[in-house]
BATORKE-992282 format. One record per residue (C-alpha): residue number from 1; x, y, z; residue in three letters. Coordinates in nm, 2 decimals, padded with zeros to 4 digits. Layout:
N
<mivo k="NUM" x="X" y="Y" z="Z" r="ALA"/>
...
// end
This chain:
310
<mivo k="1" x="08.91" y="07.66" z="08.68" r="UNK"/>
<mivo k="2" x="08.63" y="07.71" z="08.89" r="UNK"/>
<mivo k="3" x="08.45" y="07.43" z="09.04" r="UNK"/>
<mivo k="4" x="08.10" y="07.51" z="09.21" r="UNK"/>
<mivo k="5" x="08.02" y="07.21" z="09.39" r="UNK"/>
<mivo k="6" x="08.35" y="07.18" z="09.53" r="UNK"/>
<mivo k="7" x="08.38" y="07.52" z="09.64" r="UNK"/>
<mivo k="8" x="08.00" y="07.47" z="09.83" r="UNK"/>
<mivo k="9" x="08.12" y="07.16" z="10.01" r="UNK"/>
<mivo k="10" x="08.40" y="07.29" z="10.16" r="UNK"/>
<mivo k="11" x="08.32" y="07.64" z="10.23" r="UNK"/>
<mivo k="12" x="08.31" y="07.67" z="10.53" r="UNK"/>
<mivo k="13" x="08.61" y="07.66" z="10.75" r="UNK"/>
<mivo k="14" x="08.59" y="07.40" z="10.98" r="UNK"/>
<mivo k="15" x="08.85" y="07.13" z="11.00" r="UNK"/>
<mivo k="16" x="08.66" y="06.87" z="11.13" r="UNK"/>
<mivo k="17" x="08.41" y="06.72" z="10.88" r="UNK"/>
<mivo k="18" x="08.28" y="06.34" z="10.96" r="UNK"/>
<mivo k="19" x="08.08" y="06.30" z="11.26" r="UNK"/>
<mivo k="20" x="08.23" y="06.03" z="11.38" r="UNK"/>
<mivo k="21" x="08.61" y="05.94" z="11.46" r="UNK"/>
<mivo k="22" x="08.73" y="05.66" z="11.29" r="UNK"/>
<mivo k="23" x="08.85" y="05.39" z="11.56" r="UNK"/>
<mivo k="24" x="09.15" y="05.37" z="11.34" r="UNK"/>
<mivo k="25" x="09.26" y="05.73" z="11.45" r="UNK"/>
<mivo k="26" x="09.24" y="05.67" z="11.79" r="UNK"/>
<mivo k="27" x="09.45" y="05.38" z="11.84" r="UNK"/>
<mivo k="28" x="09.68" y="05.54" z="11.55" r="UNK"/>
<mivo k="29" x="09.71" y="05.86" z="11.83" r="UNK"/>
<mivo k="30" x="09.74" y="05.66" z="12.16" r="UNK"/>
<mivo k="31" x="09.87" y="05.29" z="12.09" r="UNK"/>
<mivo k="32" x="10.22" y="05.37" z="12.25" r="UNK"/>
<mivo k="33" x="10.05" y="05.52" z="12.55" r="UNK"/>
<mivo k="34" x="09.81" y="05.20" z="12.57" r="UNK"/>
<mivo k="35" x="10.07" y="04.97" z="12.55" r="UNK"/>
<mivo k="36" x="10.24" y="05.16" z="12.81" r="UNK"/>
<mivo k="37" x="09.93" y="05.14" z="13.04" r="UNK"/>
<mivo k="38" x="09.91" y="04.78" z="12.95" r="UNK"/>
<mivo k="39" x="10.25" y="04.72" z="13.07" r="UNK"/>
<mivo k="40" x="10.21" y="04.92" z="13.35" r="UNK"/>
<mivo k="41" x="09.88" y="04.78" z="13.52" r="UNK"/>
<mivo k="42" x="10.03" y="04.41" z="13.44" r="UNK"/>
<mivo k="43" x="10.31" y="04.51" z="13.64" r="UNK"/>
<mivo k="44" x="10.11" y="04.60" z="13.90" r="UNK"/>
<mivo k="45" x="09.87" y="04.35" z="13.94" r="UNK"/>
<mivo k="46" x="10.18" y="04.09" z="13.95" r="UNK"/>
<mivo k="47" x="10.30" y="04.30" z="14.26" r="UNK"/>
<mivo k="48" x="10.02" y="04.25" z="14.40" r="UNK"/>
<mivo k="49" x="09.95" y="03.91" z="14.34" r="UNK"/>
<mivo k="50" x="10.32" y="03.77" z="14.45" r="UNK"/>
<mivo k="51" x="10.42" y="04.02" z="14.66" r="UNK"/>
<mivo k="52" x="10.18" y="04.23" z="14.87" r="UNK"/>
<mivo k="53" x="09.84" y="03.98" z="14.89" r="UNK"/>
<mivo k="54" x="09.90" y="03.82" z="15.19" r="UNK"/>
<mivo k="55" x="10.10" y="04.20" z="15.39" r="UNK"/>
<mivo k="56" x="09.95" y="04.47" z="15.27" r="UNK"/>
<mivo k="57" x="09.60" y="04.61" z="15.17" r="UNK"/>
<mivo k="58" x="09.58" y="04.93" z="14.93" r="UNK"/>
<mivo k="59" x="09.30" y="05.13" z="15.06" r="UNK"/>
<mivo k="60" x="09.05" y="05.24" z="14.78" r="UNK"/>
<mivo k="61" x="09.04" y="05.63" z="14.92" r="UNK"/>
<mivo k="62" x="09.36" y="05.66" z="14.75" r="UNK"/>
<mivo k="63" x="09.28" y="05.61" z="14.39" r="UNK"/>
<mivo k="64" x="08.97" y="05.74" z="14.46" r="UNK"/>
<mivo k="65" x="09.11" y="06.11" z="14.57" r="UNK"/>
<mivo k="66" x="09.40" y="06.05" z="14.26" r="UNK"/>
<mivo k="67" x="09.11" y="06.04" z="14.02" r="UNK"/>
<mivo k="68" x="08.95" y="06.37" z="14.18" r="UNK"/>
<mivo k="69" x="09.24" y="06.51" z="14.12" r="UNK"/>
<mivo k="70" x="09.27" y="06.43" z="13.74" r="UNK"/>
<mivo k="71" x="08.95" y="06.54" z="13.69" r="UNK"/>
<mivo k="72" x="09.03" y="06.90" z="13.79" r="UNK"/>
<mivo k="73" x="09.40" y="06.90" z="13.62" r="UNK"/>
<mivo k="74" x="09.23" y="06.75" z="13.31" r="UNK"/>
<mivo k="75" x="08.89" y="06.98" z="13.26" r="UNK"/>
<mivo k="76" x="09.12" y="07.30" z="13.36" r="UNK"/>
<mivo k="77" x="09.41" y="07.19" z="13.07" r="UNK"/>
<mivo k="78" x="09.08" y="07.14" z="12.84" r="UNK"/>
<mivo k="79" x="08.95" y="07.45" z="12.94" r="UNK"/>
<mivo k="80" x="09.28" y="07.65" z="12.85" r="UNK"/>
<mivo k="81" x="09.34" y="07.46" z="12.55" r="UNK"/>
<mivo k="82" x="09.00" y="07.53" z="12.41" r="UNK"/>
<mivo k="83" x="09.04" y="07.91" z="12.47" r="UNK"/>
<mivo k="84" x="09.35" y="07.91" z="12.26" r="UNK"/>
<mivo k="85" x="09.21" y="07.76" z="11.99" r="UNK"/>
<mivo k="86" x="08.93" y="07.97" z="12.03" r="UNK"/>
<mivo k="87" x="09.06" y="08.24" z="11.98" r="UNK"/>
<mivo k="88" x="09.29" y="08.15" z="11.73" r="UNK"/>
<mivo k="89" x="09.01" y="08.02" z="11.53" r="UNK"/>
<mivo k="90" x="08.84" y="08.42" z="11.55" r="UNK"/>
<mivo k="91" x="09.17" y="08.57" z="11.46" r="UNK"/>
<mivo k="92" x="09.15" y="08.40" z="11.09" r="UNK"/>
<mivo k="93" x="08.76" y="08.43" z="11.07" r="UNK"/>
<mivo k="94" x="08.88" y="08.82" z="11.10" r="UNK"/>
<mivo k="95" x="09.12" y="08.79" z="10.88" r="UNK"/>
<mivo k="96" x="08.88" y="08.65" z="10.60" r="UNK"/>
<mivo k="97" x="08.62" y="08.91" z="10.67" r="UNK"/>
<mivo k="98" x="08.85" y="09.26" z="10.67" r="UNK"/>
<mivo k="99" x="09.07" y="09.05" z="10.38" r="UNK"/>
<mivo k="100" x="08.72" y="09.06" z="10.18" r="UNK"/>
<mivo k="101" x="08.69" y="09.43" z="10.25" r="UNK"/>
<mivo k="102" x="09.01" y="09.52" z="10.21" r="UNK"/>
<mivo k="103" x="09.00" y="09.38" z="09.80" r="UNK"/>
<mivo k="104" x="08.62" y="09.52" z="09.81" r="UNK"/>
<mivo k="105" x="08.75" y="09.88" z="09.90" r="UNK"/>
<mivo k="106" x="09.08" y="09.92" z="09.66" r="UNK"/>
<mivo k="107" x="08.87" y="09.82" z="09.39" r="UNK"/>
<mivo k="108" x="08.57" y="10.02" z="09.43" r="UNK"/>
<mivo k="109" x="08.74" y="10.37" z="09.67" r="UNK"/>
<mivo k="110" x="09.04" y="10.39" z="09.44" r="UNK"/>
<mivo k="111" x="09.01" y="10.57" z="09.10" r="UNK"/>
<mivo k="112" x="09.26" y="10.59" z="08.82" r="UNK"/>
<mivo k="113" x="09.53" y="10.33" z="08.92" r="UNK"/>
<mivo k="114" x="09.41" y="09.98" z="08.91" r="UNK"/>
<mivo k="115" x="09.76" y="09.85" z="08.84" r="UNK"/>
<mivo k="116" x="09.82" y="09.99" z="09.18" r="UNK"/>
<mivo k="117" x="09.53" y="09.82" z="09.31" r="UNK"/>
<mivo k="118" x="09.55" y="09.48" z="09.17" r="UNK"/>
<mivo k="119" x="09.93" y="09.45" z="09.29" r="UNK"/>
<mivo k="120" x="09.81" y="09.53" z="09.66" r="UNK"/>
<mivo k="121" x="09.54" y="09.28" z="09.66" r="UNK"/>
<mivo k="122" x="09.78" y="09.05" z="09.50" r="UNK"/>
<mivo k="123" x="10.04" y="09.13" z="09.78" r="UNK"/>
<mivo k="124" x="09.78" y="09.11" z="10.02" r="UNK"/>
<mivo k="125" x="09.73" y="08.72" z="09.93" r="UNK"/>
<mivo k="126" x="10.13" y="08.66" z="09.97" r="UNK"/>
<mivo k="127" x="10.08" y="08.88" z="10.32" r="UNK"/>
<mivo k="128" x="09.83" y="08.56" z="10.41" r="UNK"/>
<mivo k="129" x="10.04" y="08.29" z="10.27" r="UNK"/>
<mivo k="130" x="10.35" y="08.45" z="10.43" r="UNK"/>
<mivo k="131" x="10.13" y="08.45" z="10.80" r="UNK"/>
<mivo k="132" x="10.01" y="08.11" z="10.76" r="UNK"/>
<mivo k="133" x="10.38" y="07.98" z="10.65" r="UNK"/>
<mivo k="134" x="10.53" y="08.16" z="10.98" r="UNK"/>
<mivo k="135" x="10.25" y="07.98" z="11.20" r="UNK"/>
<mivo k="136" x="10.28" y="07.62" z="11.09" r="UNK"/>
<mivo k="137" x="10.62" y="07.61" z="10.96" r="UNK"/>
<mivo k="138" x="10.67" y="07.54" z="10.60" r="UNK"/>
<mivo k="139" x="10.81" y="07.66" z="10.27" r="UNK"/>
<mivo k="140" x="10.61" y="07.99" z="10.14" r="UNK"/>
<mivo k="141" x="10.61" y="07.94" z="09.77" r="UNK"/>
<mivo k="142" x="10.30" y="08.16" z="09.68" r="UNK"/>
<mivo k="143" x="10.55" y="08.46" z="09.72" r="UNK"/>
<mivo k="144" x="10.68" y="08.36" z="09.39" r="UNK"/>
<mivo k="145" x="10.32" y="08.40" z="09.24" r="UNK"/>
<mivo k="146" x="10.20" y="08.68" z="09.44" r="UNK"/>
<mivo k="147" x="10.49" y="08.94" z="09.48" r="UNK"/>
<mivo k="148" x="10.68" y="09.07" z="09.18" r="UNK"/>
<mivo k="149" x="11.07" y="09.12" z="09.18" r="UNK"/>
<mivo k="150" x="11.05" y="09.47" z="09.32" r="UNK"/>
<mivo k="151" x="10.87" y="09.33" z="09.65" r="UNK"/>
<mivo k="152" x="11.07" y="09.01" z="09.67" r="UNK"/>
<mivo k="153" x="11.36" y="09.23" z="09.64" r="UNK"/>
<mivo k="154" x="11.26" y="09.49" z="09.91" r="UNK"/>
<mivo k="155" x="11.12" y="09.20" z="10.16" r="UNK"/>
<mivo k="156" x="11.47" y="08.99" z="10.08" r="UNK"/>
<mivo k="157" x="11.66" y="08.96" z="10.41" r="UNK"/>
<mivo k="158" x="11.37" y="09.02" z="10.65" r="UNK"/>
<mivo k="159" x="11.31" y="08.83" z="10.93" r="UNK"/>
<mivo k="160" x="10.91" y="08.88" z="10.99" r="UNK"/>
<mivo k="161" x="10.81" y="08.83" z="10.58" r="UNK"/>
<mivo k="162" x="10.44" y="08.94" z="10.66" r="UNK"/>
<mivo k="163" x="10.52" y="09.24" z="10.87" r="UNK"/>
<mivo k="164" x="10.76" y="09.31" z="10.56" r="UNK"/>
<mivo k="165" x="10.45" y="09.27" z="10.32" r="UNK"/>
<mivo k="166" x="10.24" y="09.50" z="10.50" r="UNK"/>
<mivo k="167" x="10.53" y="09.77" z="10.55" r="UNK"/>
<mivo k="168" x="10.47" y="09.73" z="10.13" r="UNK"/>
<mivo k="169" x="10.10" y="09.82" z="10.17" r="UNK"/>
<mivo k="170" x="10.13" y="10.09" z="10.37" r="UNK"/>
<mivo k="171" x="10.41" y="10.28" z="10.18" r="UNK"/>
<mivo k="172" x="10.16" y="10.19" z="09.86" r="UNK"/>
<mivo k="173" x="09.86" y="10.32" z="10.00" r="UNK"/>
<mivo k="174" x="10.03" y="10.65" z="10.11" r="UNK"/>
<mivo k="175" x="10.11" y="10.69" z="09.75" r="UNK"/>
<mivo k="176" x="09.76" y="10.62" z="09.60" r="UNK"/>
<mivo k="177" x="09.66" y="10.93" z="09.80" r="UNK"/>
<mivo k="178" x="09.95" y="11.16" z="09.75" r="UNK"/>
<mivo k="179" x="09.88" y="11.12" z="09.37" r="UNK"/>
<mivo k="180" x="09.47" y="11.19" z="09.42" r="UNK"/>
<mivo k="181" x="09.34" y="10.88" z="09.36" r="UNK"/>
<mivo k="182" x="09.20" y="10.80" z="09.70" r="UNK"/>
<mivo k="183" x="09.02" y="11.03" z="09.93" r="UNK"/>
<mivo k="184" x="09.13" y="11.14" z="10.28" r="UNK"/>
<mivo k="185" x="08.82" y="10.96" z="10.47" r="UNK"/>
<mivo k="186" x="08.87" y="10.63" z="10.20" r="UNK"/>
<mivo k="187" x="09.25" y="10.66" z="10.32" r="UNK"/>
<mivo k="188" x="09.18" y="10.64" z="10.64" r="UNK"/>
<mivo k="189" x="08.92" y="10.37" z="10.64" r="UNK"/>
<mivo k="190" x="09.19" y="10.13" z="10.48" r="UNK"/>
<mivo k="191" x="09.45" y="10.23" z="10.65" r="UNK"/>
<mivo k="192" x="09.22" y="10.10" z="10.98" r="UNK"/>
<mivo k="193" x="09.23" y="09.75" z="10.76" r="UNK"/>
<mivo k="194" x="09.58" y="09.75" z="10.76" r="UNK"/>
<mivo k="195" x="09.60" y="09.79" z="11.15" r="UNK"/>
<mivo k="196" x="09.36" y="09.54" z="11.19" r="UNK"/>
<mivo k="197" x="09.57" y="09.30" z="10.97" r="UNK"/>
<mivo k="198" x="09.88" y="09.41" z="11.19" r="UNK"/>
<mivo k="199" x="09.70" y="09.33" z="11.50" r="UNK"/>
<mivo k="200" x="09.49" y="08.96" z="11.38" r="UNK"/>
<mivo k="201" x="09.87" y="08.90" z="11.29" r="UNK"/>
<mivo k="202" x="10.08" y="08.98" z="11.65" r="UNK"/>
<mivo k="203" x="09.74" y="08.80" z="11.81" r="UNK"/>
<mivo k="204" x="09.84" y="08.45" z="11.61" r="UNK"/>
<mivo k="205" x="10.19" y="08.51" z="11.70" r="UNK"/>
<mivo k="206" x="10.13" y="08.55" z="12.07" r="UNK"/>
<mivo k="207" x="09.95" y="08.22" z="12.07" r="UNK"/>
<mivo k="208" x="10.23" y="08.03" z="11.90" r="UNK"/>
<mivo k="209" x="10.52" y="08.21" z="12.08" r="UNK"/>
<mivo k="210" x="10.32" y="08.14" z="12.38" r="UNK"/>
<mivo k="211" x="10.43" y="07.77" z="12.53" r="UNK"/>
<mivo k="212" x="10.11" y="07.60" z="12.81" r="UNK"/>
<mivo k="213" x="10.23" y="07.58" z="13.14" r="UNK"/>
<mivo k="214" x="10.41" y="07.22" z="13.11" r="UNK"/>
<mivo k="215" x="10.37" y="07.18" z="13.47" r="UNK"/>
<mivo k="216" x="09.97" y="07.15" z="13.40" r="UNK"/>
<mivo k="217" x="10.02" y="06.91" z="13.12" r="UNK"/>
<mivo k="218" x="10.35" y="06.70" z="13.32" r="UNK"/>
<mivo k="219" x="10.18" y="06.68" z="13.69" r="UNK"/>
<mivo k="220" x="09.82" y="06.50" z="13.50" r="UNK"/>
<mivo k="221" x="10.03" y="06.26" z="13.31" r="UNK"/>
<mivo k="222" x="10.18" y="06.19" z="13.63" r="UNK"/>
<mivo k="223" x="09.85" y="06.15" z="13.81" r="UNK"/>
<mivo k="224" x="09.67" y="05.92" z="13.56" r="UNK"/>
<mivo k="225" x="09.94" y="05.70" z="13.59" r="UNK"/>
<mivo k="226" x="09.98" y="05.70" z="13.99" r="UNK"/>
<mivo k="227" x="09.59" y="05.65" z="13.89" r="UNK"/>
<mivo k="228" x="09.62" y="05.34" z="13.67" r="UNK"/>
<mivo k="229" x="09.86" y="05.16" z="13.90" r="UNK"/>
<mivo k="230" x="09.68" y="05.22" z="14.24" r="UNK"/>
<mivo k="231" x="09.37" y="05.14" z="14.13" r="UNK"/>
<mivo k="232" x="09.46" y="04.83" z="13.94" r="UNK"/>
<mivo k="233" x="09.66" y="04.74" z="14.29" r="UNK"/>
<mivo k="234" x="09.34" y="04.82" z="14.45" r="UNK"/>
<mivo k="235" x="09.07" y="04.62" z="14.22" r="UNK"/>
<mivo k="236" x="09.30" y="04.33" z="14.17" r="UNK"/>
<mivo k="237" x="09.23" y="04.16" z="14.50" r="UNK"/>
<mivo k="238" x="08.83" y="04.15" z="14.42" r="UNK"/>
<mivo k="239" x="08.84" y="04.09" z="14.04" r="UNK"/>
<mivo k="240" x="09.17" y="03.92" z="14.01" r="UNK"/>
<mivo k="241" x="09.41" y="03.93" z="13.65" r="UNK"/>
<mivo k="242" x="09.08" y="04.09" z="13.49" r="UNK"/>
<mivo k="243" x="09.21" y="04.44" z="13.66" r="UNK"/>
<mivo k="244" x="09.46" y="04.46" z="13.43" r="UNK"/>
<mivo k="245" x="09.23" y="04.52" z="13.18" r="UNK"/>
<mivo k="246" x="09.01" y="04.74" z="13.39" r="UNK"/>
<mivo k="247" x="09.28" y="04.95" z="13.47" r="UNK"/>
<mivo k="248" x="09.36" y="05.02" z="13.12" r="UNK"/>
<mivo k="249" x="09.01" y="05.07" z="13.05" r="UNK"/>
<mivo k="250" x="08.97" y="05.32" z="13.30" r="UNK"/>
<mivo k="251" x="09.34" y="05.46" z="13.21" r="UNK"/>
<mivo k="252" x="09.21" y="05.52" z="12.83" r="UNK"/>
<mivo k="253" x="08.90" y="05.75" z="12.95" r="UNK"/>
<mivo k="254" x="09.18" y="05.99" z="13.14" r="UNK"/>
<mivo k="255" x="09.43" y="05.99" z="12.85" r="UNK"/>
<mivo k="256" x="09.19" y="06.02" z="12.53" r="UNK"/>
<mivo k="257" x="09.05" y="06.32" z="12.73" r="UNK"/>
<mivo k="258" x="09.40" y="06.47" z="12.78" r="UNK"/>
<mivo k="259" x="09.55" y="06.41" z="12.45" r="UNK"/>
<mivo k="260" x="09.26" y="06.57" z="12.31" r="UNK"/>
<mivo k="261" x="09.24" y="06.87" z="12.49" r="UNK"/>
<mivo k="262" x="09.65" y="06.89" z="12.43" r="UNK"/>
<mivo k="263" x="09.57" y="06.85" z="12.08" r="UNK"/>
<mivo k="264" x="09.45" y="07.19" z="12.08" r="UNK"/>
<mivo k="265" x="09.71" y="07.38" z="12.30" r="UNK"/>
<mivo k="266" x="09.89" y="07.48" z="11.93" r="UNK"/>
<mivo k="267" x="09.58" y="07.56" z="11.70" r="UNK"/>
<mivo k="268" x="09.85" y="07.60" z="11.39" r="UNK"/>
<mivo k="269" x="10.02" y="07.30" z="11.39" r="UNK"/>
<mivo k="270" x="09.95" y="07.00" z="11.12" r="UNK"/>
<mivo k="271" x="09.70" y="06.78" z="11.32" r="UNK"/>
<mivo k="272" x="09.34" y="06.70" z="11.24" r="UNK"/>
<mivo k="273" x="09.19" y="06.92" z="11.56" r="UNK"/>
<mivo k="274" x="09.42" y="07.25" z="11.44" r="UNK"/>
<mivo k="275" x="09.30" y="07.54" z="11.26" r="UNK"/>
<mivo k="276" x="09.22" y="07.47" z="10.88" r="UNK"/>
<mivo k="277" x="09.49" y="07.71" z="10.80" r="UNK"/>
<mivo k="278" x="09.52" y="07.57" z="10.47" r="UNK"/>
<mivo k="279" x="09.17" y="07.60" z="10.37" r="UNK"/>
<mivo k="280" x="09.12" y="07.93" z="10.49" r="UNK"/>
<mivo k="281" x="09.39" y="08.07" z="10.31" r="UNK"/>
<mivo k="282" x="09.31" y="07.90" z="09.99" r="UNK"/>
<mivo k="283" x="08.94" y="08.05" z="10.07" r="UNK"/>
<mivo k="284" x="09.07" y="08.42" z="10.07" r="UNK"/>
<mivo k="285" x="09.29" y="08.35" z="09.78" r="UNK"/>
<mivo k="286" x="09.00" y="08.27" z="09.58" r="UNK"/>
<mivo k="287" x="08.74" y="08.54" z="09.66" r="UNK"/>
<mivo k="288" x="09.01" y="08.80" z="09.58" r="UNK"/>
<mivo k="289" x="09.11" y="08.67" z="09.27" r="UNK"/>
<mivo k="290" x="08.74" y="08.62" z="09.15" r="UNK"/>
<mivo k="291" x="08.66" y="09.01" z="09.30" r="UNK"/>
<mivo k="292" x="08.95" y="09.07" z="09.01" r="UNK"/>
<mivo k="293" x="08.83" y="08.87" z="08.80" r="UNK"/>
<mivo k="294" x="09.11" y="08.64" z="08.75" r="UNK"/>
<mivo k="295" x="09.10" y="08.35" z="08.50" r="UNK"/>
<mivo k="296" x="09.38" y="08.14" z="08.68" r="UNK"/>
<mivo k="297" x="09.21" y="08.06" z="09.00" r="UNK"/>
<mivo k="298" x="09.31" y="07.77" z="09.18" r="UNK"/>
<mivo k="299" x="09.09" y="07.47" z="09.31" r="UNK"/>
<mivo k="300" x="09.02" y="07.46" z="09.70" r="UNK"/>
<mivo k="301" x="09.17" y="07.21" z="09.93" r="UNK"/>
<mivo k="302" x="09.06" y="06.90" z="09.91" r="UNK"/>
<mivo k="303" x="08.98" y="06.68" z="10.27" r="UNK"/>
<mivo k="304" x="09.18" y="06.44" z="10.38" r="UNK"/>
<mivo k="305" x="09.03" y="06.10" z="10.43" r="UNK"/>
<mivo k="306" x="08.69" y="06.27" z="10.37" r="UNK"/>
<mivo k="307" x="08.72" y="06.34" z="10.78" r="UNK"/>
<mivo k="308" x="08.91" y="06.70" z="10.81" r="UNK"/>
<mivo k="309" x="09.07" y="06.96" z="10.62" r="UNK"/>
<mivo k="310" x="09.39" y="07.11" z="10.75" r="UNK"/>
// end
C-alpha cells in the first residue's frame, strides 16, 4: 500500500542522509589500518630510541617532501574517484527521468493495445532490476514479477539479461506500429528512449568494467606509510614516546582521506558512499506502477541506521 510520508522522506536519491558520520563507522572502516599505523610508528620510535639516537639524525626535509607528495597522489585519486561517481550518479538520474517518459508516452501515444503497453512498462521495470542486478552483483528476482513466461523464456540463456530485455522492447514496439496503433513520429520518439536506455546502460558498464589505475591507489599507500615512519623517526627525538601517537594522528588524516576517496572508485558496489541503486530502482518501480494505476505497489526502501540508503 501506499505510504505518503514515507515516500516524501526518502524521495530523493541521495544515499547519504545524517549530517554527521557516526565515530562508530569510522573506526568500524579503518581500525585494522590504525592498528597497523600503531604498530608501525611504535616500531619506529623504538628504532630510534635504541638504535639510531646517539649515530644518526633523520633530517625533517624528508617527511616533509613525502607528505608533498601524498597530498598530490591523494587529491588526484579523489579527484578521479569523484568523477566516476559522478557520472555514475547522472547515468541513473537519466535513467529515472527518460524511464518516466518512457511509461508517460506508451500510455498516452499508443492507442488500442494497452495489454501491449502495460507488458512493456512492466518489462521495462525488470529491464531496471536486471541493470542494477548486473552492477552490484546479486540475485534478480523481480524478473519473476515483471516478465511473463514468454519473456523469461526468450531472455533464458542470455548472457547480458538487460540488453536481452530491451531486444524485447524493441521487437514490441516495431509491432505496435506495424498493426496502426502508434504513429510514425510517436515511433520514433520512443524508439530514441530506447537508445538512450541502451546507451545510460553500456555508460554504467564501462565504469564497472573499468578497474582505477592500481598503481595511483598502491604507490599513496606506500607513501603515507614511508610518511608515518619517517616522521615519527623524525619527531621522536623532540617529543619523545608521545610521537608514536602523533604519528598515528597525523597517519589517520592521510588514510581517512584515501579510503574515502577509494570508497567511491566503484559507485555500484554495497557501501554507504555508492550509488543508492536500491532506492532508485524501487523509485522508478513505483512511479510506473502508480502511472498504471497498480494496486500492488511496493513500499520504498527503508534507510539503514537512519544514516544512508543503498
Amino acid at each position: 500500500m501506499i505510504v505518503s510520508k514515507s515516500r516524501q522522506q526518502i524521495a530523493t536519491p541521495s544515499m547519504l542522509l545524517a549530517q554527521n558520520i557516526r565515530i562508530s563507522r569510522i573506526l568500524k572502516d579503518t581500525w585494522q589500518v590504525d592498528l597497523i599505523m600503531i604498530v608501525s610508528c611504535t616500531v619506529a620510535y623504538m628504532i630510534r630510541e635504541h638504535l639510531i639516537a646517539n649515530n644518526y639524525v633523520i633530517p625533517a626535509i624528508i617527511p616533509t617532501l613525502l607528505g608533498t607528495a601524498i597530498a598530490f597522489f591523494i587529491g588526484f585519486n579523489n579527484n578521479q574517484a569523484y568523477d566516476r561517481w559522478w557520472e555514475a550518479r547522472r547515468i541513473w538520474g537519466s535513467l529515472v527521468n527518460d524511464s518516466r517518459s518512457y511509461a508517460r508516452s506508451l500510455l498516452n501515444y499508443v492507442e488500442g493495445d494497452q495489454t501491449t503497453v502495460k507488458r512493456m512498462i512492466y518489462r521495462h521495470i525488470a529491464f531496471l532490476y536486471a541493470l542494477k542486478t548486473n552492477l552490484r552483483g546479486g540475485t534478480n528476482d523481480c524478473n519473476v514479477r515483471y516478465l511473463n513466461d514468454e519473456d523469461r523464456s526468450s531472455i533464458k540463456g542470455a548472457t547480458n539479461l538487460h540488453n536481452a530485455i530491451l531486444n524485447l522492447q524493441s521487437a514490441d514496439l516495431q509491432m505496435l506500429s506495424k498493426n496502426g496503433h502508434i504513429d510514425g513520429f510517436r515511433f520514433i520518439e520512443i524508439n530514441a528512449m530506447l537508445v538512450r536506455f541502451s546507451d545510460s546502460m553500456g555508460m554504467a558498464e564501462r565504469i564497472k568494467n573499468t578497474v582505477f589505475p592500481t598503481t595511483y591507489s598502491y604507490m599513496t599507500k606506500v607513501f603515507i606509510w614511508l610518511f608515518v615512519v619517517t616522521f615519527t623517526l623524525v619527531i621522536s627525538e623532540s617529543a619523545g614516546v608521545v610521537s608514536i601517537f602523533l604519528g598515528w594522528l597525523i597517519g589517520f588524516v592521510f588514510v581517512s582521506t584515501q579510503i574515502n576517496g577509494m570508497n567511491l572508485v566503484n559507485p555500484f558496489v554495497n557501501n554507504s558512499a555508492s550509488i543508492p541503486l536500491n532506492q532508485i530502482t524501487r523509485g522508478i518501480e513505483i512511479n510506473l506502477l502508480e502511472m498504471m494505476g497498480a494496486e500492488d505497489i511496493p513500499e520504498p526502501v527503508k534507510p539503514i541506521n537512519d544514516e544512508y540508503v543503498l
